[in-house]
Chimera marker file (.cmm) of the C-alpha trace (Angstrom):
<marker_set name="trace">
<marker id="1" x="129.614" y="79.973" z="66.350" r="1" g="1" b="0" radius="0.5"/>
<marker id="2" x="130.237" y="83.337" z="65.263" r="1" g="1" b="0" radius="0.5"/>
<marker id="3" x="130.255" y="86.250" z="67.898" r="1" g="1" b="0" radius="0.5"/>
<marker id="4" x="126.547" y="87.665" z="66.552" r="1" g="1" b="0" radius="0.5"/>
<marker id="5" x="125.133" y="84.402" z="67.043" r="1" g="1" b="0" radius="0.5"/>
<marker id="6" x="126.285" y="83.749" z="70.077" r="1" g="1" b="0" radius="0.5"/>
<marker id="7" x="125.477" y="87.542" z="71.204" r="1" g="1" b="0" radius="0.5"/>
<marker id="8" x="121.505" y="86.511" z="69.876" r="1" g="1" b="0" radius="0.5"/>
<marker id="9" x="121.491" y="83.648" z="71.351" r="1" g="1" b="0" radius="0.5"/>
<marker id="10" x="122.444" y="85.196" z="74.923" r="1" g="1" b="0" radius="0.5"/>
<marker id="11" x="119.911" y="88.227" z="74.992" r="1" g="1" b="0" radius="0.5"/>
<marker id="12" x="116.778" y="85.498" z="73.701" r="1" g="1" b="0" radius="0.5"/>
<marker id="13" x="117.862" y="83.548" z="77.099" r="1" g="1" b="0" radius="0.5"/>
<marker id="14" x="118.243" y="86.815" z="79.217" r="1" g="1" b="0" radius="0.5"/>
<marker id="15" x="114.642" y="87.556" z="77.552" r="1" g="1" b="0" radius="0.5"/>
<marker id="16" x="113.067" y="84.596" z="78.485" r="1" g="1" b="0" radius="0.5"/>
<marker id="17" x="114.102" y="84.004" z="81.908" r="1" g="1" b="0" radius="0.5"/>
<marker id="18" x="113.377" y="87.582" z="82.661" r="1" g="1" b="0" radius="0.5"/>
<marker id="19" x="109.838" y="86.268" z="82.811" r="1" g="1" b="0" radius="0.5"/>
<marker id="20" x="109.468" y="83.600" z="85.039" r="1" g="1" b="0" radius="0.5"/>
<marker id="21" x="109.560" y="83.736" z="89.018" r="1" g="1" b="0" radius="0.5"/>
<marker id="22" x="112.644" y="83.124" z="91.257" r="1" g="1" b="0" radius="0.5"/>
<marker id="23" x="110.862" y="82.753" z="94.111" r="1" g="1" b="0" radius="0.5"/>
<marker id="24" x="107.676" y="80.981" z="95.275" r="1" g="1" b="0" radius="0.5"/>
<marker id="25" x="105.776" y="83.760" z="97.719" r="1" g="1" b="0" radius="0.5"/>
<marker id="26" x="102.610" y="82.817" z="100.544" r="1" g="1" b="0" radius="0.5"/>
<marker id="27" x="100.689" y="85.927" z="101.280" r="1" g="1" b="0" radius="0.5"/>
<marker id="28" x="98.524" y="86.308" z="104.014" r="1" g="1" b="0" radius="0.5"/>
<marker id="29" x="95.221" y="88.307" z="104.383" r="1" g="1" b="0" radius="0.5"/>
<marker id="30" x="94.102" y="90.611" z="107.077" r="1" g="1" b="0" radius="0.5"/>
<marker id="31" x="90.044" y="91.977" z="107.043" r="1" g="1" b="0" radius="0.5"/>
<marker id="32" x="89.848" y="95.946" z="106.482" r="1" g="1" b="0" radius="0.5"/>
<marker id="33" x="87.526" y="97.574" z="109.252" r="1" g="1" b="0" radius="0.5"/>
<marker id="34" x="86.766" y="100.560" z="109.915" r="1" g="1" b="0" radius="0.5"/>
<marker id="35" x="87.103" y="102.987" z="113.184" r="1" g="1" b="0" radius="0.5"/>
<marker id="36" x="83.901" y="103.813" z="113.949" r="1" g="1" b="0" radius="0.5"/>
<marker id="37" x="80.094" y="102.918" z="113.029" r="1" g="1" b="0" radius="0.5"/>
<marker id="38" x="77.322" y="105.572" z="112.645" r="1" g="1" b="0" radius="0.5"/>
<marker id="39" x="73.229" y="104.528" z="113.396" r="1" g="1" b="0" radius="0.5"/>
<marker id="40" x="71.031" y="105.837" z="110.998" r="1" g="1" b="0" radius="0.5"/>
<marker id="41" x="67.878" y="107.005" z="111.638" r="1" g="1" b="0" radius="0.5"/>
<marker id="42" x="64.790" y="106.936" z="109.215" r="1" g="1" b="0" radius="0.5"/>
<marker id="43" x="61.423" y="108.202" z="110.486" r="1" g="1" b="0" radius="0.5"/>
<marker id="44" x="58.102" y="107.377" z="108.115" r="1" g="1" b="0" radius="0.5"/>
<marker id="45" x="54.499" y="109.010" z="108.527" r="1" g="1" b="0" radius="0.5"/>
<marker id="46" x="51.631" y="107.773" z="106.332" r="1" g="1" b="0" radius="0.5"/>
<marker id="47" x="47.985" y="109.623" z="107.033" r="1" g="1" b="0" radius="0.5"/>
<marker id="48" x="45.253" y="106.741" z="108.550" r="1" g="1" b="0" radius="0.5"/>
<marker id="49" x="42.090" y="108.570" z="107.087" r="1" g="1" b="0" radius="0.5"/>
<marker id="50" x="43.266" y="108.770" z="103.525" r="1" g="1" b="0" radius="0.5"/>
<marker id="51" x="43.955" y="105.063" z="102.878" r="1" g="1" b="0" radius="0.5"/>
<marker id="52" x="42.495" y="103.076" z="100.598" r="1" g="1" b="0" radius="0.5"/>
<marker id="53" x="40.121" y="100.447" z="102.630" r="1" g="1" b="0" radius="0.5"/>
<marker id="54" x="36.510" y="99.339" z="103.475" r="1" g="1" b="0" radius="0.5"/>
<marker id="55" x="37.388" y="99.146" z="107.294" r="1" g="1" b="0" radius="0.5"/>
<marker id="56" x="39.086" y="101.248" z="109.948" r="1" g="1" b="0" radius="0.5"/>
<marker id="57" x="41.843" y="97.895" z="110.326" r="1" g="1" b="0" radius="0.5"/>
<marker id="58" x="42.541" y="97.642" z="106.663" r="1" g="1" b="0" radius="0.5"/>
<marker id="59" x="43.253" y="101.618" z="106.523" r="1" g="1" b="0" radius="0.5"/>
<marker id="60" x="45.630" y="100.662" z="109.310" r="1" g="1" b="0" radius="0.5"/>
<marker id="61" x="47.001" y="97.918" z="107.635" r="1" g="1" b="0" radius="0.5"/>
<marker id="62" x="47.639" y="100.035" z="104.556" r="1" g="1" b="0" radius="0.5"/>
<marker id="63" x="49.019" y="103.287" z="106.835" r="1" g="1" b="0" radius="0.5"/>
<marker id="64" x="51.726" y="100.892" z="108.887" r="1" g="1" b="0" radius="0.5"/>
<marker id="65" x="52.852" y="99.410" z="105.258" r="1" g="1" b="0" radius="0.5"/>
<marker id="66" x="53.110" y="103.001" z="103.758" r="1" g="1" b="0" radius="0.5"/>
<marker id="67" x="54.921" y="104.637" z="107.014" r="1" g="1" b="0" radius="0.5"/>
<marker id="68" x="57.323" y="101.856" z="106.932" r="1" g="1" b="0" radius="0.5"/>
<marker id="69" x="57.950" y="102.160" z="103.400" r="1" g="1" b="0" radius="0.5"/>
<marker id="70" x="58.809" y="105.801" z="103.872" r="1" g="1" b="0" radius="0.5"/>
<marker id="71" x="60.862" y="105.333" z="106.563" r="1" g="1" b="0" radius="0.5"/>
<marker id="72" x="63.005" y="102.856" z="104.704" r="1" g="1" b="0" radius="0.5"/>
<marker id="73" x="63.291" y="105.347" z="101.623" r="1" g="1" b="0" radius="0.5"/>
<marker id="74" x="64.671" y="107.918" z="104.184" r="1" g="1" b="0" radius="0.5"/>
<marker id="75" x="67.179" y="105.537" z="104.990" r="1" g="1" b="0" radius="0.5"/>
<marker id="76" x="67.953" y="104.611" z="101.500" r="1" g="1" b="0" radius="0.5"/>
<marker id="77" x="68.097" y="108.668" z="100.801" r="1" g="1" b="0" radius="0.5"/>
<marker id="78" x="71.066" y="108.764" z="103.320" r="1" g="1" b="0" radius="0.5"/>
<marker id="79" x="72.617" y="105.544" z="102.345" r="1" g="1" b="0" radius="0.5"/>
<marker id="80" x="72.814" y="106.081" z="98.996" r="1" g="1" b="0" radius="0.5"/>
<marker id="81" x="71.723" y="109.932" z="98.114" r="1" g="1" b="0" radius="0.5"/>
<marker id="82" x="68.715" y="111.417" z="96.474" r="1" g="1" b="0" radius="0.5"/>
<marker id="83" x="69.092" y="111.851" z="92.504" r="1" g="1" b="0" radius="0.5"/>
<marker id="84" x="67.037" y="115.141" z="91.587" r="1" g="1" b="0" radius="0.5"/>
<marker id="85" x="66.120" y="116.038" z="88.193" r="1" g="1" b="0" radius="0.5"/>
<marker id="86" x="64.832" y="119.262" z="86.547" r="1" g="1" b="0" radius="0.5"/>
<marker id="87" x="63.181" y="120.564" z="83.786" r="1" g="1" b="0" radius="0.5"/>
<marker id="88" x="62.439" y="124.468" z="82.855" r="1" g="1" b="0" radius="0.5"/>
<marker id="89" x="60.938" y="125.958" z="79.933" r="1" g="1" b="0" radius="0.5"/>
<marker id="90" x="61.407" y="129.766" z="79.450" r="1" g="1" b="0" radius="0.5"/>
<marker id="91" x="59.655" y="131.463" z="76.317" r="1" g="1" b="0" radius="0.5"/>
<marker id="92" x="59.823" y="135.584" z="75.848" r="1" g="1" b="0" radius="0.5"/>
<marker id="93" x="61.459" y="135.516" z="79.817" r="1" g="1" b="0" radius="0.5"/>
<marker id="94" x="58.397" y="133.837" z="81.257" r="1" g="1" b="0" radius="0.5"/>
<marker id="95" x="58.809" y="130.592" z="83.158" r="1" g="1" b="0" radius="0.5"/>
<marker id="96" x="56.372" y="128.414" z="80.884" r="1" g="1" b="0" radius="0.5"/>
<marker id="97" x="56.876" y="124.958" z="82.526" r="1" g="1" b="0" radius="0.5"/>
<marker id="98" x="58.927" y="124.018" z="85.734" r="1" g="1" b="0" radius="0.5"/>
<marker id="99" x="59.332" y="120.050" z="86.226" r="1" g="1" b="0" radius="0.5"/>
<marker id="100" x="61.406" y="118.852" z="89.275" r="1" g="1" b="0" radius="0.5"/>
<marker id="101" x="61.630" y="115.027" z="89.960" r="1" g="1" b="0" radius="0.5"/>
<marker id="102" x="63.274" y="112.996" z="93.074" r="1" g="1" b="0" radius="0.5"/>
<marker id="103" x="64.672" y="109.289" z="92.992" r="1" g="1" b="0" radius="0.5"/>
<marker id="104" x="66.009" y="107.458" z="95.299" r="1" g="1" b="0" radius="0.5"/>
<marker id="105" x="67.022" y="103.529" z="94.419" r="1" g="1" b="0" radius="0.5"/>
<marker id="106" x="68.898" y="100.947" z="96.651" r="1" g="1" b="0" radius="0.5"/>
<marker id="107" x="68.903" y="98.242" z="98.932" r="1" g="1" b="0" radius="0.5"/>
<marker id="108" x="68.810" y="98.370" z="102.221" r="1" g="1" b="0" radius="0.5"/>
<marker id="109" x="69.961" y="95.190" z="104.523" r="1" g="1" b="0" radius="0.5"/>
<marker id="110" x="70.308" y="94.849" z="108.716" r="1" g="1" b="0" radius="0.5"/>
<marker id="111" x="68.202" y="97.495" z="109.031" r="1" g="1" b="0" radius="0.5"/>
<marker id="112" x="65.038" y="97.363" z="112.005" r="1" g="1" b="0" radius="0.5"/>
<marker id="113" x="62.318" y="98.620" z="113.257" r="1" g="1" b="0" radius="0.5"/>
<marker id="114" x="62.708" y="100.531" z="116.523" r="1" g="1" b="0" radius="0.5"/>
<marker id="115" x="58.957" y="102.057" z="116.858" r="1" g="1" b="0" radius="0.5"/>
<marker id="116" x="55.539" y="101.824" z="114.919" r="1" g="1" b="0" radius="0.5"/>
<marker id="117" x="52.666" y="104.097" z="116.655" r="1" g="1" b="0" radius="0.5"/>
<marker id="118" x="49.396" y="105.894" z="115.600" r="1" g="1" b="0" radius="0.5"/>
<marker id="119" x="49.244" y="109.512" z="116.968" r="1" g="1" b="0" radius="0.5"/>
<marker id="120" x="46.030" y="110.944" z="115.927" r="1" g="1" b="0" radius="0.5"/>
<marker id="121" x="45.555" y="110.467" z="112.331" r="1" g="1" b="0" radius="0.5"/>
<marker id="122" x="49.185" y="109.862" z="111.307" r="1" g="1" b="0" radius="0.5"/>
<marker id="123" x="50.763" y="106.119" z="111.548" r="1" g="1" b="0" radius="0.5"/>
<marker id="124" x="54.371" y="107.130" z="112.123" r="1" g="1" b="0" radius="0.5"/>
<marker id="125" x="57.442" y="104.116" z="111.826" r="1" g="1" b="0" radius="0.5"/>
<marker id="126" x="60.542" y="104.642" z="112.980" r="1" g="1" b="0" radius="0.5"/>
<marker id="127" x="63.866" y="102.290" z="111.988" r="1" g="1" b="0" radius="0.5"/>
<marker id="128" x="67.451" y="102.135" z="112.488" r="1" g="1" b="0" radius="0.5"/>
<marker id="129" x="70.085" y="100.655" z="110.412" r="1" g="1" b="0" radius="0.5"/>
<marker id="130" x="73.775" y="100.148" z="112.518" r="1" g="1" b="0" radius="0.5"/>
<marker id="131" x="76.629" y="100.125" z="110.312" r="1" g="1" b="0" radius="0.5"/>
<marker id="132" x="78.195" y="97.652" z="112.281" r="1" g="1" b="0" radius="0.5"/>
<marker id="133" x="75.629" y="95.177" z="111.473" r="1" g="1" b="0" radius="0.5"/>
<marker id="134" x="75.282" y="96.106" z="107.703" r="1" g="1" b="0" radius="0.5"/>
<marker id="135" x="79.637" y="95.773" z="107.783" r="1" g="1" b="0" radius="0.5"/>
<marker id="136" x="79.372" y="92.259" z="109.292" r="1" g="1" b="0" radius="0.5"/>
<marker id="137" x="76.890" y="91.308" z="106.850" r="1" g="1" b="0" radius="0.5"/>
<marker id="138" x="79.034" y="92.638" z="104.315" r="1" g="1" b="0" radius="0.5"/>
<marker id="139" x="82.160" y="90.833" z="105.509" r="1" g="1" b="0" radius="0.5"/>
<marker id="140" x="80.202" y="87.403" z="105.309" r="1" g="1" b="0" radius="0.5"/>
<marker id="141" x="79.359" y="87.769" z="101.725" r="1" g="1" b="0" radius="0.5"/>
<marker id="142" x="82.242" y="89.591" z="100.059" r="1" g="1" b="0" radius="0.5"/>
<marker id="143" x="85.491" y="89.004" z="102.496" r="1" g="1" b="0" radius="0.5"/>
<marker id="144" x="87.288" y="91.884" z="101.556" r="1" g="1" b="0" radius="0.5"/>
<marker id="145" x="90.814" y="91.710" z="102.208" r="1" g="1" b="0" radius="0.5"/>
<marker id="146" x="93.988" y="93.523" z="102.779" r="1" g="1" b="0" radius="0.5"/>
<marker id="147" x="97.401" y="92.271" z="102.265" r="1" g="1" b="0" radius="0.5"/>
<marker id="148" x="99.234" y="91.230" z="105.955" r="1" g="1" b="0" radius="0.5"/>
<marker id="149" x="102.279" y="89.638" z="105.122" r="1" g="1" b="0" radius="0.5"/>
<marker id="150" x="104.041" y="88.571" z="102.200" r="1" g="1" b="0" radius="0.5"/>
<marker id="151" x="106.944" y="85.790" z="102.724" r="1" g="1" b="0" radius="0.5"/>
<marker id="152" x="109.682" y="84.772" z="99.916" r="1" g="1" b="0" radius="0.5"/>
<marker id="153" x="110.646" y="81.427" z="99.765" r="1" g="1" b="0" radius="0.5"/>
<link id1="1" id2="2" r="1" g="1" b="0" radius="0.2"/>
<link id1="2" id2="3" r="1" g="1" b="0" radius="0.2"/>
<link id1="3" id2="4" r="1" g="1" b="0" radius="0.2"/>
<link id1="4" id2="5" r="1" g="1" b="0" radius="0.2"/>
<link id1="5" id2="6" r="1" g="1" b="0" radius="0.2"/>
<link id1="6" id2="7" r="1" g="1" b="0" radius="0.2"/>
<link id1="7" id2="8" r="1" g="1" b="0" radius="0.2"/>
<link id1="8" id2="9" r="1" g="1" b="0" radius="0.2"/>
<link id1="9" id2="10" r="1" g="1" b="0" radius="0.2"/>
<link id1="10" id2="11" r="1" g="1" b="0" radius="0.2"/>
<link id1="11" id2="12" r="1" g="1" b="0" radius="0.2"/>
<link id1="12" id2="13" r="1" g="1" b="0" radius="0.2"/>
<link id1="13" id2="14" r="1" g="1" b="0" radius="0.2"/>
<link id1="14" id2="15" r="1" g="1" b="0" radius="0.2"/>
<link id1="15" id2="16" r="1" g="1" b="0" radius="0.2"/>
<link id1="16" id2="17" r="1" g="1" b="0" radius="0.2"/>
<link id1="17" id2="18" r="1" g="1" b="0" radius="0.2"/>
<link id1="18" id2="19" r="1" g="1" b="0" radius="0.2"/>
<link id1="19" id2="20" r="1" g="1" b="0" radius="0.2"/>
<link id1="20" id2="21" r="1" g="1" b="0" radius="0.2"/>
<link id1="21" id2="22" r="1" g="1" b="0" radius="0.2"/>
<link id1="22" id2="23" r="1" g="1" b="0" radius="0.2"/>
<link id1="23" id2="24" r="1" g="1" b="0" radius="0.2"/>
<link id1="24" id2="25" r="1" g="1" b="0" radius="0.2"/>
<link id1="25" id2="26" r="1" g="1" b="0" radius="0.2"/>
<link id1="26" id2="27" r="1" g="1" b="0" radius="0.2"/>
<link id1="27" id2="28" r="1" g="1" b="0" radius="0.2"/>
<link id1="28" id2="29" r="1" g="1" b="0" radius="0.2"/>
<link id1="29" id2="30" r="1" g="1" b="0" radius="0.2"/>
<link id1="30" id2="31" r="1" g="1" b="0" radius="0.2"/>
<link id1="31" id2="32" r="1" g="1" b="0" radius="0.2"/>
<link id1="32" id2="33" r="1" g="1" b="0" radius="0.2"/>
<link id1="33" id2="34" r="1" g="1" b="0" radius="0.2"/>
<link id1="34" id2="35" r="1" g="1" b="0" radius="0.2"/>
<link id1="35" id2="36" r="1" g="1" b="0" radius="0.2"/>
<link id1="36" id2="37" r="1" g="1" b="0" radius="0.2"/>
<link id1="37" id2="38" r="1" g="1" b="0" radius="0.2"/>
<link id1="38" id2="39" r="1" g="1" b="0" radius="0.2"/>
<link id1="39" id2="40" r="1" g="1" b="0" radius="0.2"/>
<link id1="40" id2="41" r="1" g="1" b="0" radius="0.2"/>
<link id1="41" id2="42" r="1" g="1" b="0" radius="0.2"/>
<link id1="42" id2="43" r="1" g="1" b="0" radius="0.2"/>
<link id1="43" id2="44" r="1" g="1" b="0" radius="0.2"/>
<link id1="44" id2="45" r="1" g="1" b="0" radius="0.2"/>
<link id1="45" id2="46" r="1" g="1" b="0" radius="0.2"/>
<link id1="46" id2="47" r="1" g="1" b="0" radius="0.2"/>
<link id1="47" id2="48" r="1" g="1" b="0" radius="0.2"/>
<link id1="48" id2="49" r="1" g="1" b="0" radius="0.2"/>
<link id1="49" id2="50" r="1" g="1" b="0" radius="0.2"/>
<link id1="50" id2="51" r="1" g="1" b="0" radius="0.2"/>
<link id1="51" id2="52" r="1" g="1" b="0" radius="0.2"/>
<link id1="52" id2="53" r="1" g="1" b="0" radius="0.2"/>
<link id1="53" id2="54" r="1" g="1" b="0" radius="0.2"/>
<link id1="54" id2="55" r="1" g="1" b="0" radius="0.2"/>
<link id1="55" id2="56" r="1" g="1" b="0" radius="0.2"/>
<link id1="56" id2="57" r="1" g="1" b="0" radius="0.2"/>
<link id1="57" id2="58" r="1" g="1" b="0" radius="0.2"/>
<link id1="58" id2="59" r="1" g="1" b="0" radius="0.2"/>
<link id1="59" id2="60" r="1" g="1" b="0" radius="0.2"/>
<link id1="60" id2="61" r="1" g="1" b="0" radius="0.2"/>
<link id1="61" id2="62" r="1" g="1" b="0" radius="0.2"/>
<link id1="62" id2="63" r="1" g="1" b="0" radius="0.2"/>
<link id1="63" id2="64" r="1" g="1" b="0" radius="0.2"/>
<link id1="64" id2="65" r="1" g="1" b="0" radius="0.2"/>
<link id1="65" id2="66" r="1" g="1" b="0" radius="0.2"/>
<link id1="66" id2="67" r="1" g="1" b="0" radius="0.2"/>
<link id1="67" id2="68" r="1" g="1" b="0" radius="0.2"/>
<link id1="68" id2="69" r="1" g="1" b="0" radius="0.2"/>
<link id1="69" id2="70" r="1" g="1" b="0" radius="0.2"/>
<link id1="70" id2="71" r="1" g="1" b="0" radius="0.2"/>
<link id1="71" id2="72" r="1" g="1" b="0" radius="0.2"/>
<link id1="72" id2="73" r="1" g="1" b="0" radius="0.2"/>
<link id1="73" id2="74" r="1" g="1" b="0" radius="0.2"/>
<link id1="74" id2="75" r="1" g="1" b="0" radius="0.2"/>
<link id1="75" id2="76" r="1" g="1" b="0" radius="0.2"/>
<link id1="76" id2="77" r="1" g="1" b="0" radius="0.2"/>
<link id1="77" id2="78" r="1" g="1" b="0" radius="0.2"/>
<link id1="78" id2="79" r="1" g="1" b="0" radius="0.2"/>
<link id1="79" id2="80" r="1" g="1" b="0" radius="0.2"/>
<link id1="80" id2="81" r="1" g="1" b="0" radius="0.2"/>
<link id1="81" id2="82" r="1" g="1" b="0" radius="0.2"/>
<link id1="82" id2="83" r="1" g="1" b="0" radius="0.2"/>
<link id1="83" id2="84" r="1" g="1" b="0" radius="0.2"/>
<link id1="84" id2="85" r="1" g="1" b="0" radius="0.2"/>
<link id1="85" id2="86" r="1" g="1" b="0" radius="0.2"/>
<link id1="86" id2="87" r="1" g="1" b="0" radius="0.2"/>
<link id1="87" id2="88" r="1" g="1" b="0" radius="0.2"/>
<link id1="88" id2="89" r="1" g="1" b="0" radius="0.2"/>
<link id1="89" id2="90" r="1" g="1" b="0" radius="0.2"/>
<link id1="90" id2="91" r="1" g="1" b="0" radius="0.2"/>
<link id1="91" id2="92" r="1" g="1" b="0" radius="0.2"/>
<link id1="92" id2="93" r="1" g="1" b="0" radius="0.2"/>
<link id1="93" id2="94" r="1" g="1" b="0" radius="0.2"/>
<link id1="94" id2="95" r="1" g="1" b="0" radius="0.2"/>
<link id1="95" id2="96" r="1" g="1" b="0" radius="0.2"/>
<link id1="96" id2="97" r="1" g="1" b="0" radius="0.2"/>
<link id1="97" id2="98" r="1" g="1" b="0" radius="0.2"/>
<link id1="98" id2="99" r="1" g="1" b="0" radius="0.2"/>
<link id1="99" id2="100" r="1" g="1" b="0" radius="0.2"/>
<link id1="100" id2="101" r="1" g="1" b="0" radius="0.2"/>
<link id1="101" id2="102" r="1" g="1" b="0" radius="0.2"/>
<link id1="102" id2="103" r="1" g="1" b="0" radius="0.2"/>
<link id1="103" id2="104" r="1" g="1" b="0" radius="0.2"/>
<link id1="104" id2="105" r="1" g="1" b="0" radius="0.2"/>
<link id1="105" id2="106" r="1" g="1" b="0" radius="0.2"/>
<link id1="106" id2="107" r="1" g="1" b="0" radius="0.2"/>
<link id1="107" id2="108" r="1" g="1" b="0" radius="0.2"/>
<link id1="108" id2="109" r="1" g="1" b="0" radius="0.2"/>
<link id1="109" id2="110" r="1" g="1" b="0" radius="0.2"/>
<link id1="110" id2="111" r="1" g="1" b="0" radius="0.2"/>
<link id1="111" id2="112" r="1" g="1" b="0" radius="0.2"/>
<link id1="112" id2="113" r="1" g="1" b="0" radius="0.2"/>
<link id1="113" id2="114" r="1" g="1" b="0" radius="0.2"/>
<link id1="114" id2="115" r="1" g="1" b="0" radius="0.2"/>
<link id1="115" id2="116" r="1" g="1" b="0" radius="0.2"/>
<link id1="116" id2="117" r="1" g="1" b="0" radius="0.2"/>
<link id1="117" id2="118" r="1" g="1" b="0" radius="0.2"/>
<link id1="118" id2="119" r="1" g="1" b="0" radius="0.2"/>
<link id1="119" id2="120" r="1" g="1" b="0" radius="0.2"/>
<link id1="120" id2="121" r="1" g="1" b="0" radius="0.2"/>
<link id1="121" id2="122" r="1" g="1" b="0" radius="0.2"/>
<link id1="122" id2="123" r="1" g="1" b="0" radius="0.2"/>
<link id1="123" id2="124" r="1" g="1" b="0" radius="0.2"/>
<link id1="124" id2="125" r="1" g="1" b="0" radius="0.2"/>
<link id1="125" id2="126" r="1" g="1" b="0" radius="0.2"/>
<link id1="126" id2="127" r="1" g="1" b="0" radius="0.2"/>
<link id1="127" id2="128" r="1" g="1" b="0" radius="0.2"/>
<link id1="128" id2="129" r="1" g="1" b="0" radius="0.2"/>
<link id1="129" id2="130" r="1" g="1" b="0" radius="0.2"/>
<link id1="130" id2="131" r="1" g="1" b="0" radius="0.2"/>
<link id1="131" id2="132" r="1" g="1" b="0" radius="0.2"/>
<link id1="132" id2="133" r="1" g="1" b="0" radius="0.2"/>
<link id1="133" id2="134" r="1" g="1" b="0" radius="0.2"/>
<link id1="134" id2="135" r="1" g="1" b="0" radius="0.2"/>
<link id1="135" id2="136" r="1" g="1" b="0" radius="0.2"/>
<link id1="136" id2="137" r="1" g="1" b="0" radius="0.2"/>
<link id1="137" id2="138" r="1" g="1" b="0" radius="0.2"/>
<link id1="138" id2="139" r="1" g="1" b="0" radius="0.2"/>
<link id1="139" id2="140" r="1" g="1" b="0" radius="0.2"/>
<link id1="140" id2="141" r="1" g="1" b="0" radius="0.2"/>
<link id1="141" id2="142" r="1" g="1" b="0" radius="0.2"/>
<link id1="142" id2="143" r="1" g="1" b="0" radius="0.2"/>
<link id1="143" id2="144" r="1" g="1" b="0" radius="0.2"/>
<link id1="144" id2="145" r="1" g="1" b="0" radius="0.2"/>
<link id1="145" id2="146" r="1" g="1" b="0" radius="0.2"/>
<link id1="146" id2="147" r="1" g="1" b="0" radius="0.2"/>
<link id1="147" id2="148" r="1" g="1" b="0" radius="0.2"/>
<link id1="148" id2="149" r="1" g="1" b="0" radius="0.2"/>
<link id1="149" id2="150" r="1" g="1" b="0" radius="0.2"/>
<link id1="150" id2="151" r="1" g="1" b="0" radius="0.2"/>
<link id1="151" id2="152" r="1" g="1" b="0" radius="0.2"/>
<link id1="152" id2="153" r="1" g="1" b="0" radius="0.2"/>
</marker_set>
């Protein structure tokens, strides 16, 4: 076998095992959490006279749905922040049309309701969401993970 041959022949073995594992490895997992947990606090008014209803009960109905549903987008604004769009039109320096637009989009999960109370004419909701309780239901569902310990064997 000439010297080339046997130099090719060398380096495609060198290649090939340059690939594969020497050793067989176990890793182990360890849960990432975090130092601390902040409340949040969402507060939701809705206006009792101005609901849609035959009856004083089914404007009350409709005011402790829409105070509720406020108070849940104020937690979803600090969860997840408030997108905010404009729009201006200026012709010969003169504001002509000035659009502004707010969105807010998310889910929000573990979160309660502390109060719900009329005062006067406003039906006013109040809720709490504790980060510890969103992080455990987070940990059921995703198990996100952290390397611990790797061992070579």
């Amino acid at each position: 076998m000439s010297k080339l041959n046997l130099f090719c022949a060398l380096c495609a073995a060198f290649l090939l095992t340059a690939c594969s594992t020497f050793f067989d490895k176990h890793i182990e997992y360890g849960y990432v959490e975090p130092d601390n947990y902040p409340v949040l606090k969402g507060i939701g008014y809705a206006p009792l006279s101005t609901q849609p209803g035959d009856s004083e009960t089914e404007k009350m109905l409709m005011a402790i749905k829409a105070s509720k549903l406020e108070a849940f987008r104020e937690l979803a604004e600090q969860v997840y922040g408030h997108k905010v769009a404009s729009n201006l039109t200026v012709q010969g320096a003169v504001a002509q049309n000035d659009q502004l637009q707010g969105q807010v989009q998310g889910i929000i999960r573990g979160a309660k309701v502390v109060k719900a109370y009329a005062v006067g004419d406003v039906y006013t909701t109040e809720v709490e969401l504790d980060m510890k309780r969103v992080f455990d239901l987070y940990i059921t569902e995703i198990k996100p993970r952290k390397v611990k310990r790797v061992t070579y064997y």
